[in-house]
Wavefront OBJ file of the C-alpha trace (Angstrom):
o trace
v 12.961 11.917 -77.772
v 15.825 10.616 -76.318
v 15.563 7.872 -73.635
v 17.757 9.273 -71.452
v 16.662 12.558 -71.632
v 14.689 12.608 -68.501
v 17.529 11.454 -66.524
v 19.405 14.103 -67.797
v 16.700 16.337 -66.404
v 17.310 14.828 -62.970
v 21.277 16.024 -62.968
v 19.675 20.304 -64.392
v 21.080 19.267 -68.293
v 17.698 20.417 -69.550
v 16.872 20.448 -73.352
v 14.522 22.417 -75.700
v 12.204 21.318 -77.658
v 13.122 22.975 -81.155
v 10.100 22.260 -82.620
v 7.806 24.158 -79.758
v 10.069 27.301 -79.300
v 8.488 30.607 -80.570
v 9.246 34.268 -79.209
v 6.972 36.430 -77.439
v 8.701 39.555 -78.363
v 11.882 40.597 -76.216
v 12.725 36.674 -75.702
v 12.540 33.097 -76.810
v 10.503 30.289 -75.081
v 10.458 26.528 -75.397
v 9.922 23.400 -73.280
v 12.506 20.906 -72.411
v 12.181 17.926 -74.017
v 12.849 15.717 -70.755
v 10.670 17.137 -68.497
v 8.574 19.455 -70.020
v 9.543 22.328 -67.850
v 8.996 25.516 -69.814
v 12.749 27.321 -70.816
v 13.916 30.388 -72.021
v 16.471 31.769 -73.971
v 18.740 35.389 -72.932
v 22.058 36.264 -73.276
v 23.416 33.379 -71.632
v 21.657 30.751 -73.578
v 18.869 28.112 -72.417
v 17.718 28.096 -68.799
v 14.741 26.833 -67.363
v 12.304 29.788 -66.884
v 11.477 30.877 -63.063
v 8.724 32.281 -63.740
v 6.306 30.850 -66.357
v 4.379 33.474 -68.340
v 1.423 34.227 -66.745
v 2.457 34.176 -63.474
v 2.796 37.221 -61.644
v 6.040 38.044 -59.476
v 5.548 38.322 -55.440
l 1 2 3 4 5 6 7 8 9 10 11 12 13 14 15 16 17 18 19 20 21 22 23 24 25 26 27 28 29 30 31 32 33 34 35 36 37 38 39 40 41 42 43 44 45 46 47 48 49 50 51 52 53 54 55 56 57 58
């Protein structure tokens, strides 16, 4: 892991974790490797993920 990872977390430059990404169908999941903050990947790339799986919208 990079050191400074974390900090970069701080500033929104969140990374995945290549080696915990898998798909779940229609889309790609991961974790960044900063924070641990679960991501996910659409059209526009890597983004941290609003709404975890399991969670149910309001």
């Amino acid at each position: 892991m990079n050191l400074l990872q974390p900090v970069y977390c701080l500033f929104g430059k969140h990374h995945r974790s290549r080696g915990r990404a898998w798909g779940d169908g229609s889309v790609y999941r991961s974790w960044c490797k900063g924070c641990g903050k679960p991501m996910i990947r659409d059209l526009h790339g890597w983004h941290l993920d609003l709404q975890p799986p399991g969670e149910k919208k309001p």
